[in-house]
LUMFI-208056 format. One record per atom (N, C-alpha, C, O): y, z, x. Coordinates in pm, whole numbers, plus 50000, padded with zeros to 5 digits. Layout:
<sites>
YZX ...
</sites>
This chain:
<sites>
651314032407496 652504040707504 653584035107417 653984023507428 654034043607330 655454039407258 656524036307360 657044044407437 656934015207339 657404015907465 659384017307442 660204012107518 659714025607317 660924025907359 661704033507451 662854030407483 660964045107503 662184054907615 661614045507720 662434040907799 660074041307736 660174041607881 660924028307925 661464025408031 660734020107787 661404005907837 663164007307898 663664000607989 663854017907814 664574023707846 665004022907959 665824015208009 664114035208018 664514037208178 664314026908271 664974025308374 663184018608225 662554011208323 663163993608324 662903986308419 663893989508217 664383981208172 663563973608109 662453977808075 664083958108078 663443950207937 662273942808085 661163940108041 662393940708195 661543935208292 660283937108283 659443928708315 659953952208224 658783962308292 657823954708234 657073953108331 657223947808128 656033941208088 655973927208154 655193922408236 657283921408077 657573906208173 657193907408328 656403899808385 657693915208371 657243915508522 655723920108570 655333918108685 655023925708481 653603931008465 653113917608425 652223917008511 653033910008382 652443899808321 652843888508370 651823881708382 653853881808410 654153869908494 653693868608590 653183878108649 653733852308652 653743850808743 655013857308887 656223859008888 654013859008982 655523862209044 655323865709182 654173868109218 656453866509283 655913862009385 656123876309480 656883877309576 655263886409426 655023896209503 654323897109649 654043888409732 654153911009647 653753916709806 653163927509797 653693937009739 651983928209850 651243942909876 650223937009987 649883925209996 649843946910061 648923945310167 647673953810166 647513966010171 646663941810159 645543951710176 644763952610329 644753941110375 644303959210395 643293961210486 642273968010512 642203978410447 641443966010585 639773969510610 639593986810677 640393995110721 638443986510660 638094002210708 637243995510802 636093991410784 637973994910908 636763988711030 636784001611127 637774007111176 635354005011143 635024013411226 634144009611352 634514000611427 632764018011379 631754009311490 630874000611405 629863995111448 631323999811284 630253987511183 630513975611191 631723974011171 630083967711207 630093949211204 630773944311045 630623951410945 631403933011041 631713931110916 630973927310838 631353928810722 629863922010853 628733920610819 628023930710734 627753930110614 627783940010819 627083953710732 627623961010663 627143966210563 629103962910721 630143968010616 630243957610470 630433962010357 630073944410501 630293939610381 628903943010238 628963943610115 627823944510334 626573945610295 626333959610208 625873959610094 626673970010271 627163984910240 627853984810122 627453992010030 628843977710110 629833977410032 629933974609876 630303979909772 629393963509925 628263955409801 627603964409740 627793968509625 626763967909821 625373976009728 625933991409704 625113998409645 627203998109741 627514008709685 628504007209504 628674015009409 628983991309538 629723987509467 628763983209317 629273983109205 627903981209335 627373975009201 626433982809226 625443975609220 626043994509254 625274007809171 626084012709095 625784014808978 627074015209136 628624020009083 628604015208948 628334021608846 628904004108957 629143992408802 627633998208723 627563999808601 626574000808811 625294002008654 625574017408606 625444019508486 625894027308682 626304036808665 627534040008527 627554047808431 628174032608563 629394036508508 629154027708364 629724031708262 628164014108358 628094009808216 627124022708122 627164027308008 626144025108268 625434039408146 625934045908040 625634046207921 627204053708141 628084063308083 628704055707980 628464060607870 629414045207976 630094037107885 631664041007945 632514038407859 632164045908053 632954049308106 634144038808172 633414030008216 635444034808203 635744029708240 636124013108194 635474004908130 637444012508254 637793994908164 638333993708081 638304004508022 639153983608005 639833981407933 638853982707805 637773976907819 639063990407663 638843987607560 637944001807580 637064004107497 638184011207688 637274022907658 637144031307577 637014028807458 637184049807654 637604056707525 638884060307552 639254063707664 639754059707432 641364065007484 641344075207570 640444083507576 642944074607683 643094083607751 643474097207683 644134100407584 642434107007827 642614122007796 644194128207792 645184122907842 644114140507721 645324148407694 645934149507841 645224155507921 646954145307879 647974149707993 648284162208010 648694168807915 648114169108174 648504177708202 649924175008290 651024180508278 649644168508348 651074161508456 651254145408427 650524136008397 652754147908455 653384133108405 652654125008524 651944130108611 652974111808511 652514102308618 653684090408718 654214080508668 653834094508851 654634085808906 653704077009025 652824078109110 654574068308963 653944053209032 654804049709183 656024048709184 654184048509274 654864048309364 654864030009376 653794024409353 655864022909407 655754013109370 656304001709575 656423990009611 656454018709650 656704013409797 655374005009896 654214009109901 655733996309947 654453992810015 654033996010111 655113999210162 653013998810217 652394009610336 653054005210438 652543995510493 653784008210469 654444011810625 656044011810594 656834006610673 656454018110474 657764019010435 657714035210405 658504039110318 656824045710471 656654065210489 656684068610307 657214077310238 655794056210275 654684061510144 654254073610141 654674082510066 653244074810240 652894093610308 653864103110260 653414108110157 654734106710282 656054114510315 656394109710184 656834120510146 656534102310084 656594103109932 655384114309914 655694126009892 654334111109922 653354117109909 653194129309931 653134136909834 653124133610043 653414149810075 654664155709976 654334164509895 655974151709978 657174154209874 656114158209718 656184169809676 655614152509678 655004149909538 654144161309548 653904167709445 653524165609684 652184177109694 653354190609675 653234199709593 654384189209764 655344203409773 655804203909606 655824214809550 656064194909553 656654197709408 655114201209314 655104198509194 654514204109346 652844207809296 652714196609170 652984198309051 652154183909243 651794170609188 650374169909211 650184168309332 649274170409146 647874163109232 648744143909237 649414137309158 648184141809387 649144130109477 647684125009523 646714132109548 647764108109527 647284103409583 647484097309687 648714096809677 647184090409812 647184085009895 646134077609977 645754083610078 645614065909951 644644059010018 643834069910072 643584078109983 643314073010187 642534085210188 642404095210165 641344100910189 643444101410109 644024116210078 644324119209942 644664111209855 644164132009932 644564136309778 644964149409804 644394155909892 645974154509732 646474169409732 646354174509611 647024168709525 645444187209562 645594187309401 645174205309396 645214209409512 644874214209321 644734225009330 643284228309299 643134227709177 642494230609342 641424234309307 641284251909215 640414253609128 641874258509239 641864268409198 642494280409112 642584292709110 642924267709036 643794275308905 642804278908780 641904271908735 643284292908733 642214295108615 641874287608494 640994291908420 642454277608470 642304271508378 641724262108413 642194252908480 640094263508355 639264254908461 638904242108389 638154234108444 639494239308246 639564225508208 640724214808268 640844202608261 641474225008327 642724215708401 642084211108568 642014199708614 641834219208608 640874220008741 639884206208707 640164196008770 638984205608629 637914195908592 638904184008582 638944176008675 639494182908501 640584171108488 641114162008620 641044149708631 641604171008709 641994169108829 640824160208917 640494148808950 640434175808931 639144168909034 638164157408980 637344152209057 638254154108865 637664142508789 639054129508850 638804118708903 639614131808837 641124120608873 640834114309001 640764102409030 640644127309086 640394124409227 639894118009303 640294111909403 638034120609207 637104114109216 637044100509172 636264092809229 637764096909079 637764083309004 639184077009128 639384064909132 639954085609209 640454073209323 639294073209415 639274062209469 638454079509452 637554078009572 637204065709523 637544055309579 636444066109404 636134052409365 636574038809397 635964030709466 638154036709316 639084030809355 638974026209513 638964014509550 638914038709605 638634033409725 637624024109799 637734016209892 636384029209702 635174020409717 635434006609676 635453996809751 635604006709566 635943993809512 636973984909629 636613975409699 637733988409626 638863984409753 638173981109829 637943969109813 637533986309933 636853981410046 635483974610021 634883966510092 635243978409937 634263965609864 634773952809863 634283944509941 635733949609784 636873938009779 637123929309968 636683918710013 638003940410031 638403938110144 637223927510240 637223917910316 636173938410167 635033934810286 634403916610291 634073908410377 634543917610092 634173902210027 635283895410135 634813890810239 636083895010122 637423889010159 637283884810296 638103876710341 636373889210367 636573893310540 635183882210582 635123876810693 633993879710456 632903878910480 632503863310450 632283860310333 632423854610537 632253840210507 631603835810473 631543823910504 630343842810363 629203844410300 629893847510145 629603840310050 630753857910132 630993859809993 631643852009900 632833851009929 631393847109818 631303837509736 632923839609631 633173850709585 633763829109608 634753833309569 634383841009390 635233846809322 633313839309359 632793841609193 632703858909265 633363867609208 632083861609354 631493874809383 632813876909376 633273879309264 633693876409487 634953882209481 636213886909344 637013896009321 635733874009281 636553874309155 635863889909077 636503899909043 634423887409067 633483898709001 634333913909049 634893922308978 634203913309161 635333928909267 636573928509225 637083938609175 636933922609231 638663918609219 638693929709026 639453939008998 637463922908927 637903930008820 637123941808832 637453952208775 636423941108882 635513956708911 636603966608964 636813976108888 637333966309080 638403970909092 640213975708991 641163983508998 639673964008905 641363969108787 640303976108708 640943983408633 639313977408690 638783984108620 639084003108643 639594011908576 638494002308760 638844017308827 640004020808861 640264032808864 640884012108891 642684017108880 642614021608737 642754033808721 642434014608636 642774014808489 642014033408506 642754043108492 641084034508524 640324048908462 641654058008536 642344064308456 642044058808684 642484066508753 644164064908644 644674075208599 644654053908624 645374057108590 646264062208397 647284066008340 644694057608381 644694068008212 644104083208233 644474093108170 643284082908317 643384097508386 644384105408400 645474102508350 644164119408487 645094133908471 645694132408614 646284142308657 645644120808698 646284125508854 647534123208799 647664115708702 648834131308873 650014128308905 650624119608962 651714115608922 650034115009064 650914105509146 649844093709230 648864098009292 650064082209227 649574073909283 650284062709435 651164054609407 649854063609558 650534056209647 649444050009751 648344054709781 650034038809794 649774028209935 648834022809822 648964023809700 647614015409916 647064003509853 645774010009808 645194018609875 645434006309712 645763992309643 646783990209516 647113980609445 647154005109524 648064004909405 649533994509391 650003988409295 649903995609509 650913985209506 650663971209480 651413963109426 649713969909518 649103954309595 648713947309402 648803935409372 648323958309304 647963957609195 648833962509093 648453965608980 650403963309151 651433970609026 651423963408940 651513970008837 651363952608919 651443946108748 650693953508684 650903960808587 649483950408763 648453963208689 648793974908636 648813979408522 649073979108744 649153998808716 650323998108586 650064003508479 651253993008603 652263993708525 651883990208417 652293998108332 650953977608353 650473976308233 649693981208172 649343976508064 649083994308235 647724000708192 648834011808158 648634017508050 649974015908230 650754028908242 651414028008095 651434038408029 651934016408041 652474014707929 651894023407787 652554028307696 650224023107813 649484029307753 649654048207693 649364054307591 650124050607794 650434065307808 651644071007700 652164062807624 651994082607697 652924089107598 653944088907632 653864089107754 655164088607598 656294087107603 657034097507722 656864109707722 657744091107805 657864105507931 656664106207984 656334118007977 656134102408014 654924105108096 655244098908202 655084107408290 655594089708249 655614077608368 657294077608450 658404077008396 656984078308573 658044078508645 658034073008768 657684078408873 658524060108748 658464049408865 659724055509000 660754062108979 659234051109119 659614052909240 659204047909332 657974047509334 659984041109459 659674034509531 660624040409692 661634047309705 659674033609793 660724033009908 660374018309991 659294012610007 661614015410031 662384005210088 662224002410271 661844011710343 662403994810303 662183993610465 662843976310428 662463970210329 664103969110554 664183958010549 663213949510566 662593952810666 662663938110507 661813928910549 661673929810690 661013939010739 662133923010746 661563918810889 661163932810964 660043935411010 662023939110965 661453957111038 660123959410999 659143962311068 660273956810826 658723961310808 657473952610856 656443957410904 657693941110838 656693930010851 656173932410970 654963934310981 657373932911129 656653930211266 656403947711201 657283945811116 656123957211182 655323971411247 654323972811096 653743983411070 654253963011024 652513963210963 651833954611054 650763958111103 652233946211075 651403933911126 650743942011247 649523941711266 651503948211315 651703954111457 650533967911425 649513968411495 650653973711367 650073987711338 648593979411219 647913987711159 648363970411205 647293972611054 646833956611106 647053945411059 646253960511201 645793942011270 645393931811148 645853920711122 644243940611073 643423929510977 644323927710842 643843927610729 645683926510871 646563920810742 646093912810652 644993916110609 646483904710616 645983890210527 647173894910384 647513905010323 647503879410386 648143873610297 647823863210202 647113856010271 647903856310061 647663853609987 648193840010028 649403838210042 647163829110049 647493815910098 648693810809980 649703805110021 648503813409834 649743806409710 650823812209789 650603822709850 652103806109795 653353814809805 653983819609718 654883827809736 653463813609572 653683823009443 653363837809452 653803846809379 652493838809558 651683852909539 651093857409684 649913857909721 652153860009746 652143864009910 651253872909926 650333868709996 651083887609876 649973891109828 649933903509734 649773915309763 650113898009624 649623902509478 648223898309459 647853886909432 647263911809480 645923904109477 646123898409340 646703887509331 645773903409252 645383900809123 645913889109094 645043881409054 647903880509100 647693873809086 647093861009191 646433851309153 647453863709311 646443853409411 644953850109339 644553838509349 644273858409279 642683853209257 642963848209117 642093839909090 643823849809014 644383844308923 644803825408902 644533816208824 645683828209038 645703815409031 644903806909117 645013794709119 644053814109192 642683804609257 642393798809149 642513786809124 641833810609056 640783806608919 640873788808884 639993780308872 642853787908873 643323776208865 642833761108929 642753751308855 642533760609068 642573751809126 641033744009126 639873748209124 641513733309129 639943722009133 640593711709228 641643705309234 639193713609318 637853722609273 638553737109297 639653739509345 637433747409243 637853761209281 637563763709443 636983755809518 638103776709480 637463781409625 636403778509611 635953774709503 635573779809746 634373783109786 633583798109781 632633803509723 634773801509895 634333811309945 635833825809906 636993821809909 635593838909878 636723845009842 637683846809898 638803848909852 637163845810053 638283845910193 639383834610181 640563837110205 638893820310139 639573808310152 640673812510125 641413811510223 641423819509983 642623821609931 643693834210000 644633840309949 643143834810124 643823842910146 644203837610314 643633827010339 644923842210414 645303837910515 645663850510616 646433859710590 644883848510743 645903861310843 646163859111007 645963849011075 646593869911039 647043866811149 646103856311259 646703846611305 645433857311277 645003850011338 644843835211347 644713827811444 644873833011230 645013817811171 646453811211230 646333799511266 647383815211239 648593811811335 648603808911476 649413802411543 647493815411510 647523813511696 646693805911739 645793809011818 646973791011675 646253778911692 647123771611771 648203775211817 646413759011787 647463747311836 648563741711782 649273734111847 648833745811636 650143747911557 651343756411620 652473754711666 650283768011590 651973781911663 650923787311766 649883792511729 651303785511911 650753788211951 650943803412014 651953808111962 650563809312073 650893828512170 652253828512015 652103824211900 653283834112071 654173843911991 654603831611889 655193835411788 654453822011897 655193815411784 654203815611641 654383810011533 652993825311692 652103817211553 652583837011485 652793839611367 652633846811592 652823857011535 654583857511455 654863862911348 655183852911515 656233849011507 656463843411285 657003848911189 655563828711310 655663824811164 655033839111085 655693846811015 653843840011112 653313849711018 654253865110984 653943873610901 655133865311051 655883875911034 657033872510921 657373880110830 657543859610944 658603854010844 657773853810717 658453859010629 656753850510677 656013850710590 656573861410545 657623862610482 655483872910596 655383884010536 656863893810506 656963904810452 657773885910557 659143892210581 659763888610436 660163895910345 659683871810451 660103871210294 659303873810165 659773873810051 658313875510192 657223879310053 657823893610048 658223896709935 657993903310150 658533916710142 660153914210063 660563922909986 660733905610080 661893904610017 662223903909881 663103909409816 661123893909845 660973889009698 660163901709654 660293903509533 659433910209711 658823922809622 659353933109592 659073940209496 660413935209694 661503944709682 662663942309605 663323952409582 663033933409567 664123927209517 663503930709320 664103936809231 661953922909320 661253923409205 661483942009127 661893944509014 661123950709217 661023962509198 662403968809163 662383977809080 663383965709208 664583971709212 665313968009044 666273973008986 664443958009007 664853947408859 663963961508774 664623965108677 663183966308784 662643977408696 663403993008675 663054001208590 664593994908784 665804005008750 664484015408810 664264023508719 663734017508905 662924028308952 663664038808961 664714037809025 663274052308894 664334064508879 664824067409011 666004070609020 663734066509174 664404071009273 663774057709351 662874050009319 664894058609503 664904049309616 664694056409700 665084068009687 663924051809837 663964061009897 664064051310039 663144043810073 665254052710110 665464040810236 665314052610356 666304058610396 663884055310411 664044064310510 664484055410642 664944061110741 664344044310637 664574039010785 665944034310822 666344030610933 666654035310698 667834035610695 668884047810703 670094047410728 668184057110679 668764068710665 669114072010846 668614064610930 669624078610869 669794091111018 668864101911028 668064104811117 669244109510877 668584117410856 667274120410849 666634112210783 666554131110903 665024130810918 664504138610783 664254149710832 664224139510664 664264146110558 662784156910563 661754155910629 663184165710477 661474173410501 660874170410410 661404162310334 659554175210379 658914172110308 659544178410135 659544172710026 659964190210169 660554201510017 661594188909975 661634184709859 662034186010032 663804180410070 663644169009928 664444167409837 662154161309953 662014149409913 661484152309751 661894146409651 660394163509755 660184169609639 661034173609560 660864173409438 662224178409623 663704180209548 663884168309478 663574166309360 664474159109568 665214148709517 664384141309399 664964136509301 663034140809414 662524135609287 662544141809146 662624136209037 662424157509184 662594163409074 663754158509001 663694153608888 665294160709101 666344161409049 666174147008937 666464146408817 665704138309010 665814126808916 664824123608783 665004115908689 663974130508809 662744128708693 662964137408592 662624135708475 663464145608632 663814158008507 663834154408400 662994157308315 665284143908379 665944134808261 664644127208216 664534125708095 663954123508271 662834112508226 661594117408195 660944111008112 660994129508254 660074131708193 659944141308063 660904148308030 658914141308002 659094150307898 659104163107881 658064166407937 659684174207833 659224181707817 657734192007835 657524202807889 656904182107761 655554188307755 655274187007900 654384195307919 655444183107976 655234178508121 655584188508238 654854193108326 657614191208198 657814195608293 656854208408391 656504208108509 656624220208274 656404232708337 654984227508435 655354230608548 654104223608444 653284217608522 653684217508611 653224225608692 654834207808656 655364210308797 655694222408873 655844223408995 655794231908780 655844246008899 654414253408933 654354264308990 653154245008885 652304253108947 652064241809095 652594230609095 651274246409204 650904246409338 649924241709368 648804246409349 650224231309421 648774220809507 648514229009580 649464234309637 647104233609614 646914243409712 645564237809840 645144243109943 645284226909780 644244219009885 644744205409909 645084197609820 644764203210019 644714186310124 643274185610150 642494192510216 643144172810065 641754165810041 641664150910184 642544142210174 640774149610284 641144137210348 639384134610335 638514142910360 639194120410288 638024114010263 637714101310426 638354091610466 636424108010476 636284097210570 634924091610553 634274095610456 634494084510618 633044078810619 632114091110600 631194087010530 631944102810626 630814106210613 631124116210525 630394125810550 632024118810417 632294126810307 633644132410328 634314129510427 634064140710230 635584143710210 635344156710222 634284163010218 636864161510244 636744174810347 638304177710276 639184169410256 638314195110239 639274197310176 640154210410249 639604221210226 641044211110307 641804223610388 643044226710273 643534219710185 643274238810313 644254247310262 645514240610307 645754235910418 646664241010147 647684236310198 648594237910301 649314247910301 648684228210403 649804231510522 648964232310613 649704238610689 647624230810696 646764233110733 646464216310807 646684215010928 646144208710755 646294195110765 647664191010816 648734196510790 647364176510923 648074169010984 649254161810817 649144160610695 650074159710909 651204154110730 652544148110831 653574153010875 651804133410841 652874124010913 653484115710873 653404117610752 653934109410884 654864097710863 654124082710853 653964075210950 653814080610753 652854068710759 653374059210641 652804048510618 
</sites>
């Protein structure tokens, strides 16, 4: 991407901060269902590296591929972390007719006549399902006292790999994890793109509020043992790479709740530390983000006000207007007309407004 408008908007930070060290925050967690972690990790694995022979067939995917396709919709990066009503960005982005991502969900139109735009989409979509795989592929290494920190590292890039496709891809909008957890990433692959294309946004929640109701709501947390890198996956396994000897195992570099409610901190004092943790790593990530001039903020827990979903689609417009391009805008007035929700046994697509749309 020609980086003079966007550096522009985004300030002189946006690469420096993509590329440094630094002592971010994103949270990842597990898809634990009635499966053992064990088999889930096992599953995971072997969906994950059919995937990888697949995708070298094609020659598809990764840095150094084939340049990204012609843009139909600009791209905003949601840059809030999950339990700060990411969702509710999300839905906002579906009412302003965005194909939107969201960890399990996608909103995009299936049925507009222009069926190379349609293909585009639903190709986007499909390349986050991926993303998702990969993710819980990762998670699962992470969880599994068998997986080897080399395996993990192997996931860890198997994973920027498939952000990178999704996000030289045609989706509109990207949110929750792993995208956050990997913004250096997203943001340095985003650079790539055309001028006006990219429109950063975030929402806010104070540290500590947020910390006790993830911890509280998303049991299998985990944090990035460096305090350089509370948890920025990418750089946490970065600077493992560093240490000698190296890990063992991929789990070692990372730390969670449970590990506190030892004979150290014992009942509430060990939940207690792990919350300050995650309180100030939330501080230093929010603080990091706000240094990039993100076109909109969005402090719902601060607010009184209960906002709607149109309300929020407004307000982004109002602000993206100025920033995106031209070739971009009219896109936004056509209509997401399907809510996509992906579960274990395949993805399932309802008519817009039809589907649950909460506050998450």
């Amino acid at each position: 991407m020609g980086s003079s408008s966007m550096n522009a908007h985004l300030g002189p930070n946006w690469i420096k901060w993509a590329t440094a060290v630094t002592a971010g925050i994103g949270l990842g967690f597990c898809l634990r269902g009635t499966r053992t972690v064990d088999r889930r990790y096992e599953v995971a694995v072997m969906v994950n590296k059919s995937e990888d022979k697949a995708a070298a067939a094609m020659g598809s995917g990764g840095s150094g591929g084939s340049p990204p396709p012609s843009r139909t919709y600009p791209l905003f990066v949601d840059a809030g972390q999950g339990t700060t009503a990411t969702h509710s960005v999300h839905v906002g982005l579906c009412e302003l007719g965005v194909p939107s991502v969201h960890f399990m969900r996608a909103c995009y139109d299936k049925t507009d006549d222009d069926n190379a735009i349609d293909e585009q989409i639903e190709r986007s979509v499909d390349d986050h399902w991926k993303v998702m795989d990969g993710w819980n592929a990762l998670t699962a290494c992470r969880d599994h006292p068998g997986c080897s920190f080399e395996e993990g590292v192997r996931l860890d890039q198997d994973l920027r790999d498939r952000i990178e496709t999704v996000i030289r891809g045609g989706i509109g909008a990207v949110h929750d994890s792993p995208y956050p957890l990997y913004l250096s990433h997203v943001l340095e692959v985003a650079e790539t793109l055309n001028d006006g294309a990219v429109v950063l946004l975030t929402s806010e929640r104070p540290p500590e509020k947020w910390a006790a109701s993830r911890i509280k709501t998303h049991k299998y947390v985990h944090f990035c043992k460096n305090p350089s890198a509370t948890l920025d996956f990418p750089l946490c396994v970065e600077l493992a790479k560093k240490e000698d000897p190296p890990p063992q195992n991929f789990g070692d570099i990372f730390i969670a709740a449970d590990e506190f409610r030892g004979y150290q901190f014992p009942g509430k004092k060990g939940t207690d530390e792990f919350e300050r943790i995650a309180a100030e790593g939330m501080r230093r990530y929010q603080e990091r983000v706000l240094e990039l001039n993100p076109a909109v903020r969005f402090q719902f827990f601060e607010s009184k006000e209960r906002m709607s979903s149109k309300k929020i689609g407004d307000m982004i417009m109002e602000k993206a207007k100025s920033i995106i391009s031209p070739t971009y805008l009219w896109a936004l007035s056509r209509p997401t007309t399907n809510t996509c929700i992906r579960k274990w046994d395949g993805t399932t697509c309802t008519k817009k407004g039809s589907a649950p749309l909460g506050r998450k």
